[in-house]
N, C-alpha and C positions, 0 to 999 in steps of 0.2 A: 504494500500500500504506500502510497503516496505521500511526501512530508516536505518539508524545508531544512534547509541547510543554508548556515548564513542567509535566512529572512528571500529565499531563494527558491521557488518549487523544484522537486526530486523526486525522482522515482516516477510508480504509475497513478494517474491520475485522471481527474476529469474537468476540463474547465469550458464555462459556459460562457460565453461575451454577450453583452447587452444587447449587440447585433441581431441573437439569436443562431449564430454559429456557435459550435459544440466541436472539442476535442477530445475522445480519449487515447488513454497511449503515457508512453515514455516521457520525462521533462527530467532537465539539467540545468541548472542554470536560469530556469526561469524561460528558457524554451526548447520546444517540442527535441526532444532527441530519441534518437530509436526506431519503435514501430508504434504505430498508431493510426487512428479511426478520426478523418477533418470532415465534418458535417459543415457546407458552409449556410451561410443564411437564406440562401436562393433553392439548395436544396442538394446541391453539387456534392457528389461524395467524394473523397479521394483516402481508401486502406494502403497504408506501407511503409514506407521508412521517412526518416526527418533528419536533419542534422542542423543544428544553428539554427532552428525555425521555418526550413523550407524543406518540401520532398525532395530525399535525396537517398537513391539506391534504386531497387525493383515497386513499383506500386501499380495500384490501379486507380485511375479517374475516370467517373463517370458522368454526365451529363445532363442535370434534372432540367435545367430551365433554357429559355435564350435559343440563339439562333444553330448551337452545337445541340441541341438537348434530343436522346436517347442515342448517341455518341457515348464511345468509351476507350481508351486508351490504355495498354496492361503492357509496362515496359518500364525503362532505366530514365531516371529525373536524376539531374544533377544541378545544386542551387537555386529549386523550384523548377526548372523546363526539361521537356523532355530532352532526353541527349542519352546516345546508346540505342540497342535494338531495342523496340519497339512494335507494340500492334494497335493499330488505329481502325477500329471498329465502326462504320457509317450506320444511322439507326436505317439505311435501306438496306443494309446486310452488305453493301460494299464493303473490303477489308485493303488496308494499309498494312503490308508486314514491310520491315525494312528498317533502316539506319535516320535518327534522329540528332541534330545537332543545334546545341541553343536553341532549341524550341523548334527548329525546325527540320522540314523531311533534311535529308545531306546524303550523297552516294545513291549505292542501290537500295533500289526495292521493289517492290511486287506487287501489284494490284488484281485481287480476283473478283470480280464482276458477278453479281448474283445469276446470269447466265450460266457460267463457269469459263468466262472469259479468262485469260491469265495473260498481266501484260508487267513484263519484268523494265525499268523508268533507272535513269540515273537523273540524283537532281540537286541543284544546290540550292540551300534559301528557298525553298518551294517553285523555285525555279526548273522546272525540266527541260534536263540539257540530252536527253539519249533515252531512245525507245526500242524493245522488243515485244514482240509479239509475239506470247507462245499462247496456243490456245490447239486443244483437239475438235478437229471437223469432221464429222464422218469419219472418224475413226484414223485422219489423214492427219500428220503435224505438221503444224506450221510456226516458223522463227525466221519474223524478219527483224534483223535490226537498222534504224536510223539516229544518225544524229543530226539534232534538231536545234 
């Protein structure tokens, strides 16, 4: 259970802000370290690791409200943004697997299309610099690539 140290939170806890966002989980210092449960006041959930107050390690975010909402994201944060593999989850069942950098897509990665389209992207900053196309036709493969 949960205490202070030097007038400090520690340990596991749960604190509730005026906002109406709710943390449980790990605290050091007086902020979030370890693993833990951020309910924010919109309704956003994000389970996983913390370090110095922001997600940082493996988690998951999910998307209650706003223009991302039924969106989810299960992958590597570093200093609050995604960065590392990653999977970006579309509430149309589009899927993002691939490499994330400061918050954004970076390198490769793979788009599968709720068809069962499969289109492998390289990109920087959301930018897409390079495309393939792989996807089964009538049982025919097909892989083009461009760069774009």
């Amino acid at each position: 259970m949960g205490g202070f140290l030097n007038d400090k939170l520690r340990g596991e806890g749960v604190y509730k802000w005026k906002s109406g966002q709710i943390y449980s989980g790990s605290w050091k210092d007086n902020k979030r370290n370890g693993y833990g449960n951020l309910i924010l006041a919109n309704g956003d959930n994000y389970v996983g690791g913390f370090k110095d107050d922001k997600k940082n390690g493996e988690g998951i975010y999910e998307w209650k409200s706003g223009l991302h909402s039924g969106d989810r994201y299960e992958g590597s944060y570093k200093s609050d943004r995604k960065d590392g593999k990653g999977v970006y989850i579309f509430k149309d069942g589009m899927k993002y697997s691939g490499q994330f950098s400061e918050g954004f897509t970076a390198g490769s990665g793979t788009i599968t299309y709720q068809d069962g389209r499969v289109i492998e992207e390289i990109w920087d900053r959301y930018e897409q610099i390079g495309q393939e196309f792989l996807s089964t036709l009538e049982d025919q493969s097909v892989s083009i690539f461009q760069l774009i």
